[in-house]
LOBA-854983 format. One record per atom (N, C-alpha, C): residue number from 0; x, y, z; residue in one letter; atom name. Coordinates in nm, 3 decimals, always signed. Atoms other than C-alpha are relative to their C-alpha. Layout:
% LOBA-854983
 num       x       y       z residuo atomo
 NUM       X       Y       Z       A    CA
...
//
This chain:
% LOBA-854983
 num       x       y       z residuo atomo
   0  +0.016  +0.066  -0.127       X     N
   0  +9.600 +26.761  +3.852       X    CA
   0  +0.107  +0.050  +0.095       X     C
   1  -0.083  -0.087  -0.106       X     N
   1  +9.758 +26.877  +4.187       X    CA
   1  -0.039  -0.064  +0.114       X     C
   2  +0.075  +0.132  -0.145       X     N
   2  +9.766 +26.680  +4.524       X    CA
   2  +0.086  +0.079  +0.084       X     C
   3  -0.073  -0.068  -0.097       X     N
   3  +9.831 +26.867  +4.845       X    CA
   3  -0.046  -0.081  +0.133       X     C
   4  -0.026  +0.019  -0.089       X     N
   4  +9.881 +26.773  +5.170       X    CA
   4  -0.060  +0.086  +0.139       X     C
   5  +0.151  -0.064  -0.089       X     N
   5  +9.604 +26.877  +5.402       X    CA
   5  +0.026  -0.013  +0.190       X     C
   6  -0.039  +0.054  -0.139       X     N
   6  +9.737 +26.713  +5.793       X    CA
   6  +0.088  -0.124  +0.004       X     C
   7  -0.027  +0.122  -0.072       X     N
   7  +9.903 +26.443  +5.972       X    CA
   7  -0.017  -0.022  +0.149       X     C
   8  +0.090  +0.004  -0.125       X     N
   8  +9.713 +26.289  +6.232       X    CA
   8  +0.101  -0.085  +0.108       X     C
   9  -0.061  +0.124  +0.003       X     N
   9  +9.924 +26.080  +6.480       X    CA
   9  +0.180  +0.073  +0.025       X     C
  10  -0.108  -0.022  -0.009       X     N
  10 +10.295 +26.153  +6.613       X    CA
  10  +0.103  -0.116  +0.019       X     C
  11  -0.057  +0.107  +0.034       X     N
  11 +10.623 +25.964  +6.560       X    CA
  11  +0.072  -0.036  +0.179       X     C
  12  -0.032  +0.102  -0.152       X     N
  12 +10.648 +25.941  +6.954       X    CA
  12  -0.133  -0.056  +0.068       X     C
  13  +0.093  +0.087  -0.019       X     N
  13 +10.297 +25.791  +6.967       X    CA
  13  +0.053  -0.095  -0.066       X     C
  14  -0.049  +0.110  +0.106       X     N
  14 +10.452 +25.547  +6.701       X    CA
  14  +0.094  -0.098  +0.111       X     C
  15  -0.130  +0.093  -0.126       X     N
  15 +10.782 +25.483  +6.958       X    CA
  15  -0.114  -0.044  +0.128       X     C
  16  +0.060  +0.007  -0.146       X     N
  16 +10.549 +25.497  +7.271       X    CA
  16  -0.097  -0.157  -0.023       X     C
  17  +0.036  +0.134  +0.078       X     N
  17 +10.323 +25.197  +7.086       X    CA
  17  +0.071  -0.086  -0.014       X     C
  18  -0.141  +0.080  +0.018       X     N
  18 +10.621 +25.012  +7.016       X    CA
  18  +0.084  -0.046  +0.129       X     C
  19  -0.087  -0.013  -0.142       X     N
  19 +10.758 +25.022  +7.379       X    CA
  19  -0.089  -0.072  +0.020       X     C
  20  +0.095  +0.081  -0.070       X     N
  20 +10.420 +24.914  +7.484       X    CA
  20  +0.013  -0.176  -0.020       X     C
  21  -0.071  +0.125  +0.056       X     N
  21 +10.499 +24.587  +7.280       X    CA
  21  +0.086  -0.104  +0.075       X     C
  22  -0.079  +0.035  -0.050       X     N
  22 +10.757 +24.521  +7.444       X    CA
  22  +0.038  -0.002  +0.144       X     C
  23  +0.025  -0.021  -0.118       X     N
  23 +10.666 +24.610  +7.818       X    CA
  23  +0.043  +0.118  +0.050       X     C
  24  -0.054  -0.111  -0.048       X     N
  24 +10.863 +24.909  +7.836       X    CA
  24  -0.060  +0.142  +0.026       X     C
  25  +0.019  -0.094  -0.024       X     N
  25 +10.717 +25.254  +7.983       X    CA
  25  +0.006  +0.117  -0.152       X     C
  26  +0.001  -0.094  +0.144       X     N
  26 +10.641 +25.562  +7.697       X    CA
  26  +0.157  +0.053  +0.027       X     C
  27  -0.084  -0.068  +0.009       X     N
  27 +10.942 +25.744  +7.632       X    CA
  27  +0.017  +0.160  -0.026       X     C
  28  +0.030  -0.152  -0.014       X     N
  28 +11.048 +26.093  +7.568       X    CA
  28  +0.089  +0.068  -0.132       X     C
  29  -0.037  +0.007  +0.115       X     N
  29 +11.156 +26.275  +7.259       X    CA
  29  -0.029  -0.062  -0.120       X     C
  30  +0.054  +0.026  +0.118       X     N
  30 +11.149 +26.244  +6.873       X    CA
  30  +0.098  -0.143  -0.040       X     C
  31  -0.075  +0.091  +0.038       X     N
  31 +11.264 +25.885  +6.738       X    CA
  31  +0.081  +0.080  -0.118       X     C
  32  -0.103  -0.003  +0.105       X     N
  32 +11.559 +25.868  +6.487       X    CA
  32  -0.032  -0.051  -0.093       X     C
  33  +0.065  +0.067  +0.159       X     N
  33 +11.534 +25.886  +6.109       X    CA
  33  +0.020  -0.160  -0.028       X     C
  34  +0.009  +0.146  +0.054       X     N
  34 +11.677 +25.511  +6.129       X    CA
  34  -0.070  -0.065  +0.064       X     C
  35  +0.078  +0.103  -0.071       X     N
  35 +11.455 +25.398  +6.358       X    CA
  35  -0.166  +0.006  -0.036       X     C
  36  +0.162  -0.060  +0.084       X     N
  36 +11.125 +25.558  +6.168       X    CA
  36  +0.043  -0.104  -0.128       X     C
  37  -0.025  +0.095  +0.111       X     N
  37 +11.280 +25.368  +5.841       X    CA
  37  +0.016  -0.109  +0.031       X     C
  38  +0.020  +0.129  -0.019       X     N
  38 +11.330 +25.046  +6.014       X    CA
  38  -0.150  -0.037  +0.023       X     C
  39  +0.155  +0.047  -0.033       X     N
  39 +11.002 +25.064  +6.170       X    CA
  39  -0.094  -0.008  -0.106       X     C
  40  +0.098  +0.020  +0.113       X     N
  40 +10.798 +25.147  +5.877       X    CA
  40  +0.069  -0.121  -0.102       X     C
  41  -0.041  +0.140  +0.066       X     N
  41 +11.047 +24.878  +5.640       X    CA
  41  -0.066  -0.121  +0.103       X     C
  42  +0.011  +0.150  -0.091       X     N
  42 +10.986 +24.609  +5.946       X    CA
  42  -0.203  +0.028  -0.029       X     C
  43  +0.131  +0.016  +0.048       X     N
  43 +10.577 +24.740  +5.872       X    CA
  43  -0.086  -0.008  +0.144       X     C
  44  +0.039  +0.013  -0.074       X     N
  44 +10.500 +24.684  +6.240       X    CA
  44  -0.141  +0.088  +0.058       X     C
  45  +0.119  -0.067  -0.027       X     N
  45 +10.169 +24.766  +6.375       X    CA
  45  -0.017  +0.147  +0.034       X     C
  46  +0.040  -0.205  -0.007       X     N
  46 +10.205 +25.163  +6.513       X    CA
  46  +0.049  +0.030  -0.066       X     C
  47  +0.003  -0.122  +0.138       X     N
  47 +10.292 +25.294  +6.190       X    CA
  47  -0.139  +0.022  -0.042       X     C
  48  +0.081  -0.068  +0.024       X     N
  48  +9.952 +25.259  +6.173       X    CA
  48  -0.069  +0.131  +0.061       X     C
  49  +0.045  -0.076  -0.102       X     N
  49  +9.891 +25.545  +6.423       X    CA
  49  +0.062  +0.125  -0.065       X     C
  50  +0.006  -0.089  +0.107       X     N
  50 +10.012 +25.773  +6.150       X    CA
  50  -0.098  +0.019  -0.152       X     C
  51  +0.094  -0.011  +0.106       X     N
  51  +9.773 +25.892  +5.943       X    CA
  51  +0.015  +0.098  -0.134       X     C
  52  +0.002  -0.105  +0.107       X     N
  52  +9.837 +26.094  +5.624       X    CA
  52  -0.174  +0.066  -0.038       X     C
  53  +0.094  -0.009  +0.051       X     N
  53  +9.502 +26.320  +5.518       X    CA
  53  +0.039  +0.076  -0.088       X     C
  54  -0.013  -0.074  +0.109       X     N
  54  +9.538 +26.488  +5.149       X    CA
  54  -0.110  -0.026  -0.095       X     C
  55  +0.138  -0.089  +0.088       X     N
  55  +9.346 +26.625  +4.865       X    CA
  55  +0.077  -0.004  -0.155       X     C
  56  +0.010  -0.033  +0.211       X     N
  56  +9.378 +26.561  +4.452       X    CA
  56  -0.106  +0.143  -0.026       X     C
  57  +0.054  -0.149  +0.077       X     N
  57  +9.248 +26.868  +4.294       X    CA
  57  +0.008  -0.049  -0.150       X     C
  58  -0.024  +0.027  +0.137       X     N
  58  +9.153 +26.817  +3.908       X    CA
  58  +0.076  -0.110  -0.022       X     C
  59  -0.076  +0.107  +0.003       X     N
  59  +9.206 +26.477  +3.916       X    CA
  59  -0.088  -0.073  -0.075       X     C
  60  +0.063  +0.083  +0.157       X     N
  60  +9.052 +26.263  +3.566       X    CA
  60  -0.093  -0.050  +0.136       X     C
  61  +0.087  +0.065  -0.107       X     N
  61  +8.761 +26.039  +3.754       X    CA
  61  +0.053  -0.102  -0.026       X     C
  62  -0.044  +0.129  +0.017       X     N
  62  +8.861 +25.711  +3.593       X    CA
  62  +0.163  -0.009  +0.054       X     C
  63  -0.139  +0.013  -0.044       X     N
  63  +9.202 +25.763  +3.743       X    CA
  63  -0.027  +0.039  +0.187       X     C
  64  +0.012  -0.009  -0.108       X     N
  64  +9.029 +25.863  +4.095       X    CA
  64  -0.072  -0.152  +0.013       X     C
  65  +0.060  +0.086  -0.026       X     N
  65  +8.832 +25.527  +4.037       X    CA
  65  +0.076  -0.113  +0.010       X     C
  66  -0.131  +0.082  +0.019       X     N
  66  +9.167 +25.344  +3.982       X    CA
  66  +0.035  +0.022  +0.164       X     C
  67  -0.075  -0.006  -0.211       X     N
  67  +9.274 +25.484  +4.391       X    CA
  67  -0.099  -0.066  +0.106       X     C
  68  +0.084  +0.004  -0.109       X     N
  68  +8.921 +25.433  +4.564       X    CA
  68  -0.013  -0.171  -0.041       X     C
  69  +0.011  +0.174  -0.004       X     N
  69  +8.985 +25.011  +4.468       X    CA
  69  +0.101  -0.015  +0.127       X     C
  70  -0.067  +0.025  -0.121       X     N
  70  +9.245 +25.039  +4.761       X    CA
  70  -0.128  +0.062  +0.087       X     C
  71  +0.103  -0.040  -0.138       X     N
  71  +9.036 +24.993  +5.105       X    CA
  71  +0.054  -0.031  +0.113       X     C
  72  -0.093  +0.033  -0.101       X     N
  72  +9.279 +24.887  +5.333       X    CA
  72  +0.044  +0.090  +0.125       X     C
  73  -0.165  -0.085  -0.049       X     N
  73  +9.427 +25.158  +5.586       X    CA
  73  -0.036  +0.121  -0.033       X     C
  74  +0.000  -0.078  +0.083       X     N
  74  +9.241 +25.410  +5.376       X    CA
  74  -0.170  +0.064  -0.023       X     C
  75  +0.150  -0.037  +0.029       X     N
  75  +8.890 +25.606  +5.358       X    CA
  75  +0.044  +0.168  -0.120       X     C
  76  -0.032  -0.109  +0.113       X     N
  76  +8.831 +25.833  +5.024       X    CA
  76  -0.133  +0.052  +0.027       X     C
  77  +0.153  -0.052  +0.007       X     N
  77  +8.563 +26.094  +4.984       X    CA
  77  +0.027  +0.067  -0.128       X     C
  78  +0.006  -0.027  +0.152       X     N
  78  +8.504 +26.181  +4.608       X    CA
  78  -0.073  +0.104  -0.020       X     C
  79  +0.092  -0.138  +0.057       X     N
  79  +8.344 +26.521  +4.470       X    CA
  79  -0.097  -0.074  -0.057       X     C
  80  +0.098  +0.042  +0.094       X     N
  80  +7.999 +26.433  +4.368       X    CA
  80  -0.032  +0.029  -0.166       X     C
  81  +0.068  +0.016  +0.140       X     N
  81  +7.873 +26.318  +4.011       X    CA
  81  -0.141  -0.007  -0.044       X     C
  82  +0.128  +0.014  -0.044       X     N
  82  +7.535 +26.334  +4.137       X    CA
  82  -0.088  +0.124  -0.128       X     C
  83  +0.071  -0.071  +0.077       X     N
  83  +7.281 +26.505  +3.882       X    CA
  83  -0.062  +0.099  +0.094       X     C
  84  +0.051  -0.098  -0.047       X     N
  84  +7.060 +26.655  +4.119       X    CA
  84  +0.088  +0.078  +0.127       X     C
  85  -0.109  -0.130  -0.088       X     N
  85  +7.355 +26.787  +4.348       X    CA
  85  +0.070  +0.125  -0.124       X     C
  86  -0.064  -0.047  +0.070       X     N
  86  +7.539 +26.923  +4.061       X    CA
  86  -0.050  +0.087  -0.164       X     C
  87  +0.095  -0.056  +0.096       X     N
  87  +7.281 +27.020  +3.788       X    CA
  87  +0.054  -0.073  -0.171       X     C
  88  -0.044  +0.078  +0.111       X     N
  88  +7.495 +26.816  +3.528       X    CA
  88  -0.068  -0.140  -0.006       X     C
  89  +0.051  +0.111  +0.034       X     N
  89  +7.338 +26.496  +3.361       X    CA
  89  +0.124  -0.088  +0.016       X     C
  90  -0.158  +0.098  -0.013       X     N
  90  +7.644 +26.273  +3.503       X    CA
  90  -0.022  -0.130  -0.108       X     C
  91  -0.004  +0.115  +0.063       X     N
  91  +7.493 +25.984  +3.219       X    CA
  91  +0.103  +0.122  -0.149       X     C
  92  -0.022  -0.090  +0.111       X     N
  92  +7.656 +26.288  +2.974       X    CA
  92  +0.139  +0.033  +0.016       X     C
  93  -0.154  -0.066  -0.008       X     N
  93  +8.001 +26.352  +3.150       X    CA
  93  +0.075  -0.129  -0.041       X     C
  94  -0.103  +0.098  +0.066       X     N
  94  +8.287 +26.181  +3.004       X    CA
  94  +0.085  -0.058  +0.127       X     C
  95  -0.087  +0.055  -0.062       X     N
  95  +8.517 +25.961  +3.192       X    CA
  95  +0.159  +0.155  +0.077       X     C
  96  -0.145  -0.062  -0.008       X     N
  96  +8.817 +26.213  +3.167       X    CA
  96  -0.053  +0.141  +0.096       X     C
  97  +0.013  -0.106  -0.041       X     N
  97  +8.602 +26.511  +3.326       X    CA
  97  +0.103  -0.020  +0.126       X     C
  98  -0.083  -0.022  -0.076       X     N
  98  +8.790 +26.627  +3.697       X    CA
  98  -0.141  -0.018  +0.085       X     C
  99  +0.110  +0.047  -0.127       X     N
  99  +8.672 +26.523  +4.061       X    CA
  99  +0.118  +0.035  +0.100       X     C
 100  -0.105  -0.049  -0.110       X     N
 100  +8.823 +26.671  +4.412       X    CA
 100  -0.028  -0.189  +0.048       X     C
 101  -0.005  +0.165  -0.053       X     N
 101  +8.942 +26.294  +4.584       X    CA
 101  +0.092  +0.027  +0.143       X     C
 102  -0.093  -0.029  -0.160       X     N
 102  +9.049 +26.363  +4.959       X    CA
 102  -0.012  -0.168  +0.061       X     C
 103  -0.001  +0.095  -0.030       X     N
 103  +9.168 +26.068  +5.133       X    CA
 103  +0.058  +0.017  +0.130       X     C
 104  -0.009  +0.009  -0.099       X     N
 104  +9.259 +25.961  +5.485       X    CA
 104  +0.077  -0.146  +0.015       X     C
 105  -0.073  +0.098  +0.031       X     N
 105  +9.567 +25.693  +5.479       X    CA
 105  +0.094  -0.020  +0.111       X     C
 106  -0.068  +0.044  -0.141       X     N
 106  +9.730 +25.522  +5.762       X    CA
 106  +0.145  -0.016  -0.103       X     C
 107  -0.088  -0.039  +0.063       X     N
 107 +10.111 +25.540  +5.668       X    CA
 107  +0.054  -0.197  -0.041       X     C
 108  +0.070  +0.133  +0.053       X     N
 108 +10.064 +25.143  +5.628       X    CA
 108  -0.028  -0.023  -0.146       X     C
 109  +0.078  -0.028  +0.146       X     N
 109  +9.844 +25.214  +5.336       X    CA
 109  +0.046  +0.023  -0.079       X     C
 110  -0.076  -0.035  +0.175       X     N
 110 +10.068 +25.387  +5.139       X    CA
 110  +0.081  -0.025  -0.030       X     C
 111  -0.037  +0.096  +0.008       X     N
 111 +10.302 +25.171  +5.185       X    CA
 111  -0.018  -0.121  -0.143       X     C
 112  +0.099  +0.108  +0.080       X     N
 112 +10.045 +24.893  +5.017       X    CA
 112  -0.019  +0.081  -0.146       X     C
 113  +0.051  -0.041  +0.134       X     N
 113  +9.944 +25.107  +4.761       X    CA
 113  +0.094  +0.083  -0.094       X     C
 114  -0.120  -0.032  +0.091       X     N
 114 +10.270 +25.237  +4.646       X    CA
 114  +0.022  -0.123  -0.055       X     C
 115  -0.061  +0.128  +0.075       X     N
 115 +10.354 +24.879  +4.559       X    CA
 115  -0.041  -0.037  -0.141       X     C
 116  +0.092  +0.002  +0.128       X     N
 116 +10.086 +24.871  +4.267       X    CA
 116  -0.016  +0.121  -0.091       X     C
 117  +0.019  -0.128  +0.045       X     N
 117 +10.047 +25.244  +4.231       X    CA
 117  +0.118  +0.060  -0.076       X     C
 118  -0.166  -0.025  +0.068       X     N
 118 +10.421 +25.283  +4.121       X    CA
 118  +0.096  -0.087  -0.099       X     C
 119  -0.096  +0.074  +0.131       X     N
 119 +10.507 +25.002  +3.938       X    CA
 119  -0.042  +0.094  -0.166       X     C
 120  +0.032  -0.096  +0.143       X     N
 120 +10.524 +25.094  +3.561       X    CA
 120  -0.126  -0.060  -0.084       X     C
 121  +0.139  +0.085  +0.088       X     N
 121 +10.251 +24.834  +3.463       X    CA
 121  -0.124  +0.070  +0.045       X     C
 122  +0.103  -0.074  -0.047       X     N
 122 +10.023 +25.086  +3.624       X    CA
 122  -0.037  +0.097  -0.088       X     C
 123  +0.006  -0.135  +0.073       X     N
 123  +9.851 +25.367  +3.429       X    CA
 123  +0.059  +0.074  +0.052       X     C
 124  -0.084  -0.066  +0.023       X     N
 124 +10.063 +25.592  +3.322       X    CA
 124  -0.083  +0.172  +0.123       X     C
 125  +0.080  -0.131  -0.054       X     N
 125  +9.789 +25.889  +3.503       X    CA
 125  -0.025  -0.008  +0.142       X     C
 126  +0.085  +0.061  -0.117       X     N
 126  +9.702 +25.671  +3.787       X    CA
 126  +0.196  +0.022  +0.106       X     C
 127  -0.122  -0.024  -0.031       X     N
 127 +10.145 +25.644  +3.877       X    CA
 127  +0.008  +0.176  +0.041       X     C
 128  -0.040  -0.083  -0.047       X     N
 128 +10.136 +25.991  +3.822       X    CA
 128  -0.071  +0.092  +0.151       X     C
 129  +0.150  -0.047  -0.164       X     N
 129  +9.847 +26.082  +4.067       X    CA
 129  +0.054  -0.015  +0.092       X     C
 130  -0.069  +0.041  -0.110       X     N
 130 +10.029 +25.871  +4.317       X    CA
 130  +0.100  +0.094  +0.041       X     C
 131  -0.096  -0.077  +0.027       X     N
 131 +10.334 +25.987  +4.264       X    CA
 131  +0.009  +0.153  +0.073       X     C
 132  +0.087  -0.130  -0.072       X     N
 132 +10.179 +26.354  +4.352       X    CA
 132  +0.057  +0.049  +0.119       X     C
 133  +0.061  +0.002  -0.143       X     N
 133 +10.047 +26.287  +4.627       X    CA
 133  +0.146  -0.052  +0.111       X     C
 134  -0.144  +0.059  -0.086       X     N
 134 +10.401 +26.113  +4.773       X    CA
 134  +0.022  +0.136  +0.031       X     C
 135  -0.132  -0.144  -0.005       X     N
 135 +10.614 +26.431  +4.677       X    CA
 135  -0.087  +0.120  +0.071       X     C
 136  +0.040  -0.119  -0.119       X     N
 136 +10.356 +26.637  +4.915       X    CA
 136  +0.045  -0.045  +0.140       X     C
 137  -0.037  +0.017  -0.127       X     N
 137 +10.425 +26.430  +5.198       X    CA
 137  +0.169  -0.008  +0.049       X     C
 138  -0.116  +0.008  -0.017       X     N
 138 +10.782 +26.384  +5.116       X    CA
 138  +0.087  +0.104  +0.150       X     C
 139  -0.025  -0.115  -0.063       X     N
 139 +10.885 +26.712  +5.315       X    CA
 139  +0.009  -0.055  +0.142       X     C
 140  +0.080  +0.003  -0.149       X     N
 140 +10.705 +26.624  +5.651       X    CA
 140  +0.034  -0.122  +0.052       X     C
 141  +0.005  +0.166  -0.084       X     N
 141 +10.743 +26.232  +5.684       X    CA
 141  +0.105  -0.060  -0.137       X     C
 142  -0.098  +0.112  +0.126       X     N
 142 +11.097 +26.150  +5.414       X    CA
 142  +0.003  -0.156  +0.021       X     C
 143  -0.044  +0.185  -0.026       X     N
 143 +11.129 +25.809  +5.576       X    CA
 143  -0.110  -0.058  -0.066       X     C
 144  +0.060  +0.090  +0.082       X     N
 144 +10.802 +25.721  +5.461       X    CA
 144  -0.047  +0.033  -0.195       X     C
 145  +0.002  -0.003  +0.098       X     N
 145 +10.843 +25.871  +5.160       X    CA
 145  +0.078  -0.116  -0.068       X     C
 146  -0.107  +0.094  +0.104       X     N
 146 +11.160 +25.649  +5.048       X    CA
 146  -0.061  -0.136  +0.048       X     C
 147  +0.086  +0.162  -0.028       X     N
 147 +10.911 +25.328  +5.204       X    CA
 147  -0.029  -0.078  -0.139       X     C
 148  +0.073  +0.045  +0.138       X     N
 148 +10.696 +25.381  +4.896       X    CA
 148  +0.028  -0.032  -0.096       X     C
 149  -0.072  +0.047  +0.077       X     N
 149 +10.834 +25.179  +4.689       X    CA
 149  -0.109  -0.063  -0.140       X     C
 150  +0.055  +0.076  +0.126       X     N
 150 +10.711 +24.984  +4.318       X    CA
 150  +0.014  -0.148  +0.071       X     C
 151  +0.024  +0.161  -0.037       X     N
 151 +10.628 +24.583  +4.427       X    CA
 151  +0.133  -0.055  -0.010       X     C
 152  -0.130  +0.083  +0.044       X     N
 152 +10.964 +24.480  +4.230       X    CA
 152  +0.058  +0.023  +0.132       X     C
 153  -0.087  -0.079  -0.105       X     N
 153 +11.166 +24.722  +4.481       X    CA
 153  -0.054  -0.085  +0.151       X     C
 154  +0.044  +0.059  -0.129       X     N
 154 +10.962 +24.556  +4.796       X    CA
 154  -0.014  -0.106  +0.032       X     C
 155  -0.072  +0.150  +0.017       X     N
 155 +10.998 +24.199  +4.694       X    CA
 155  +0.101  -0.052  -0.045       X     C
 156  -0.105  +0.071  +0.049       X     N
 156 +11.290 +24.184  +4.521       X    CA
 156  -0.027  -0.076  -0.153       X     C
 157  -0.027  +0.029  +0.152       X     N
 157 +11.195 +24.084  +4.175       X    CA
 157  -0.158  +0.059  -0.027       X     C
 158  +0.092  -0.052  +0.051       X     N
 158 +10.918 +24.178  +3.946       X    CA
 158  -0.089  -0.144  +0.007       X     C
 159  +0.125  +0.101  -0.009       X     N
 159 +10.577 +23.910  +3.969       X    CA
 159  -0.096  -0.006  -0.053       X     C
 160  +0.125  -0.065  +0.102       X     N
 160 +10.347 +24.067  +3.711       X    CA
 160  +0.017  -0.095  -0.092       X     C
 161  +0.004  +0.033  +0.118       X     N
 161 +10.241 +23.886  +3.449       X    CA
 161  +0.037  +0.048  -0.117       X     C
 162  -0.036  -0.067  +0.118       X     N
 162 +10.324 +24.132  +3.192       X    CA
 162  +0.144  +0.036  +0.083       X     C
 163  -0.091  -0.056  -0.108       X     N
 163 +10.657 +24.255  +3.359       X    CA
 163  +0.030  +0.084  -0.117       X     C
 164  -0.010  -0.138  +0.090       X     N
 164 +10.793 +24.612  +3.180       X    CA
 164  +0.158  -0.062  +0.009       X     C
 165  -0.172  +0.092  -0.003       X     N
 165 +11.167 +24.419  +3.250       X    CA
 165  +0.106  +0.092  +0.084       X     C
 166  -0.063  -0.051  -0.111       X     N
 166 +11.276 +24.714  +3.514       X    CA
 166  +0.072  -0.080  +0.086       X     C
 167  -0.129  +0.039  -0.059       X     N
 167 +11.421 +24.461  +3.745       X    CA
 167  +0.106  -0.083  -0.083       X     C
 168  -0.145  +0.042  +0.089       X     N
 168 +11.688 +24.321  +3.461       X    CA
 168  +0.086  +0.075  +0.002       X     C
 169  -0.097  -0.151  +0.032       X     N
 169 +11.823 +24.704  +3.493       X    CA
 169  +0.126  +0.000  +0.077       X     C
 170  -0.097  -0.020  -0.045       X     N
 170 +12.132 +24.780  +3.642       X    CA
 170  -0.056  +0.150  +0.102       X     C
 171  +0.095  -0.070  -0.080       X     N
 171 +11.899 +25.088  +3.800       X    CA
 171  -0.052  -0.024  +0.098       X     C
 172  +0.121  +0.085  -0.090       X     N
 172 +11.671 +24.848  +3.943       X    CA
 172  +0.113  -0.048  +0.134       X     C
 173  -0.107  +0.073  -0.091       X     N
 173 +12.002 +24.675  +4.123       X    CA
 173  +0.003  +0.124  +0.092       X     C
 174  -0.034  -0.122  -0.132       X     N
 174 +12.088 +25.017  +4.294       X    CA
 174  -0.083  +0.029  +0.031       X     C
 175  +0.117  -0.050  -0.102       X     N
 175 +11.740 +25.115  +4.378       X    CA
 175  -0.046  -0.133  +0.112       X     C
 176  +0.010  +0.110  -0.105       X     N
 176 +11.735 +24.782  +4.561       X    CA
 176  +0.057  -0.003  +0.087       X     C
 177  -0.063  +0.036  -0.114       X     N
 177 +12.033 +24.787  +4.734       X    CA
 177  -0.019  +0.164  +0.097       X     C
 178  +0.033  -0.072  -0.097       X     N
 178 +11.956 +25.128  +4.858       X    CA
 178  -0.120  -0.008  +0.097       X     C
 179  +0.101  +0.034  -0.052       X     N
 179 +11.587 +25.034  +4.952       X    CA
 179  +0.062  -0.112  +0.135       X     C
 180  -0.042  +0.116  -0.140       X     N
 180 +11.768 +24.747  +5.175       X    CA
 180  +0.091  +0.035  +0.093       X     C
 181  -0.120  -0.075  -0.063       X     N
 181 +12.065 +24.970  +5.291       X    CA
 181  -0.011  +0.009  +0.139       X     C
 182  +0.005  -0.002  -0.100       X     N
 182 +12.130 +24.918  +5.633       X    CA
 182  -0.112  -0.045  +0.113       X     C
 183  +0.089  +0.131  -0.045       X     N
 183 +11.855 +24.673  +5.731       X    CA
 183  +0.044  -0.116  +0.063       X     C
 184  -0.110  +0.120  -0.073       X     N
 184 +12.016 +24.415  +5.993       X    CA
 184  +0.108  +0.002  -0.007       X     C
 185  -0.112  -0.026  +0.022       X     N
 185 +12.283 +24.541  +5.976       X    CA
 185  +0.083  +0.097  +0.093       X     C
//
């Protein structure tokens, strides 16, 4: 499996210029500041949705693309067909584990949301890494909302799962927290 990074729709001074509007103030000029892209996306406020991530899984299991297309939020998927008469395969004959291209279209919102579930460790182990992926393509282009995407524990502050894996008891967990909060009202 392999997840690349296809566009980003959406600029981070449409994001500020949105944000001004809010507030009555005229668009502005220039690129916002990395702390003010990380507050904004931490604070979650409405024009982060005006960033759109679009990327592409390549050889990606199906039951682990069927695990991503349950998020609908923020988020439109288009799946490689399993279709018999598109594909000439009897899809009642392919196995779960065969491979499917999964391009998606994710407001930076979204992945946000779906890092929270997609990254904890109570997640399949295939389904994390998929995610996962797909982050470290956008990392490059948009870091602030890379370090957003956090595991649920990390974004509430304790773990809430019924099964919990016991990550926030760690002494790990403590520093990936206080960096996740680092300079937040502050």
């Amino acid at each position: 499996m392999k997840s690349k990074l296809l566009s980003i729709k959406g600029t981070w001074r449409e994001v500020a210029d949105s944000a001004r509007t809010t507030i009555n103030k005229e668009a502005g000029t220039g690129e916002p500041t990395s702390n003010w892209k990380r507050r904004m996306l931490l604070s979650e406020h409405s024009p982060i949705r005006q960033l759109l991530i679009n990327a592409k899984w390549y050889e990606l299991k199906y039951w682990v693309s069927v695990h991503l297309v349950r998020h609908k939020y923020g988020i439109e998927h288009w799946v490689r067909t399993q279709r018999t008469d598109r594909t000439g395969l009897n899809r009642d004959e392919l196995p779960q584990g065969n491979t499917v291209e999964h391009e998606i279209l994710a407001s930076a919102q979204a992945l946000i949301n779906i890092s929270r579930k997609r990254l904890c460790m109570q997640a399949s182990k295939e389904t994390r890494e998929a995610w996962e992926s797909l982050l470290e393509t956008v990392k490059e282009r948009e870091p602030e909302l890379y370090e957003a995407c956090v595991p649920d524990c990390i974004y509430r502050g304790w773990c809430y799962e019924y099964k919990s894996c016991g990550y926030h008891k760690t002494k790990e967990y403590e520093k990936r927290l206080m960096e996740y909060r680092e300079g937040v009202n502050q």
